[in-house]
N, C-alpha and C positions, 0 to 999 in steps of 0.2 A: 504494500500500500504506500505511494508514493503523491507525493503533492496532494494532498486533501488541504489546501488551503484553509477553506471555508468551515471543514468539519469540526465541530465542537466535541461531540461523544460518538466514541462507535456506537454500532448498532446494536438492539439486545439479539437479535439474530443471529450475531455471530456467534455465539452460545452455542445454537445449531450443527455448527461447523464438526462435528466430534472428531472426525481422520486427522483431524488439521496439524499437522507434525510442527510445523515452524510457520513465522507469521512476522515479520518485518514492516514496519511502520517509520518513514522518512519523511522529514521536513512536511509534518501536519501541524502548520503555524499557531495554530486556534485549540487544535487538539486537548480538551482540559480531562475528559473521564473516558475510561474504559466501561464495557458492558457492567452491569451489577457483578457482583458476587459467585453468586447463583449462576449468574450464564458462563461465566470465568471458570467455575470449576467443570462444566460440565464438557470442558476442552480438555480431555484426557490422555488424549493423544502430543498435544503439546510438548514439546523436548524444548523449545527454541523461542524464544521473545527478546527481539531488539527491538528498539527506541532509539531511532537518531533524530535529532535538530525539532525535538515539537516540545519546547519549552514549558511549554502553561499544565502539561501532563502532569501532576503531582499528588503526592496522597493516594494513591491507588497499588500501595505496594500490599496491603490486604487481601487482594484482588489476582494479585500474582504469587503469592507465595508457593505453590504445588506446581510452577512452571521451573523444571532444573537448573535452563539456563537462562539467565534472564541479562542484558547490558541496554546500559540505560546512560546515553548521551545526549544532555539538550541542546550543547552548540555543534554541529557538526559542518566542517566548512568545504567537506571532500562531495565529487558527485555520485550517485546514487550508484552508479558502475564499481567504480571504488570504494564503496559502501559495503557492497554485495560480495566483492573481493575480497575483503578483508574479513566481513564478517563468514567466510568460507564458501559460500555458495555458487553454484555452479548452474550455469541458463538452463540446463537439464531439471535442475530442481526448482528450477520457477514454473517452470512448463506444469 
């Protein structure tokens, strides 16, 4: 998830998502909450949660605790390619 500018909260939907192994979120300016709780846990699958560059994100570390690994940067000045480099991933695994 990349440039969500505008977006204030994900969605509670994403809740739904249960396979969902890794989940990357870049430069979502506005970004202030994650799903509830409740939709947070029921991402079971989850190995992987990064945060780069969506500052106003805070207080939701509640909400992640049962996610392994989790790295959480709010200035990040690199682009989204070198992001994804770094952060390991491989275009195979966005697909």
């Amino acid at each position: 998830m990349e440039k969500f500018h505008e977006m204030v909260a994900l969605p509670e939907w994403l809740g739904n998502l249960s396979s969902l192994q890794k989940l990357y979120i870049v430069d979502c300016e506005k970004l202030m909450y994650l799903p509830t709780e409740q939709a947070m846990q029921r991402l079971t699958k989850l190995e992987k949660l990064m945060i780069y560059d969506s500052p106003k994100l805070n207080n939701e570390q509640s909400k992640i605790n049962h996610i392994p690994l989790v790295q959480i940067n709010t200035h990040c000045s690199a682009s989204f390619d070198t992001f994804m480099s770094l952060a390991g991933a491989s275009a195979e695994e966005l697909q």
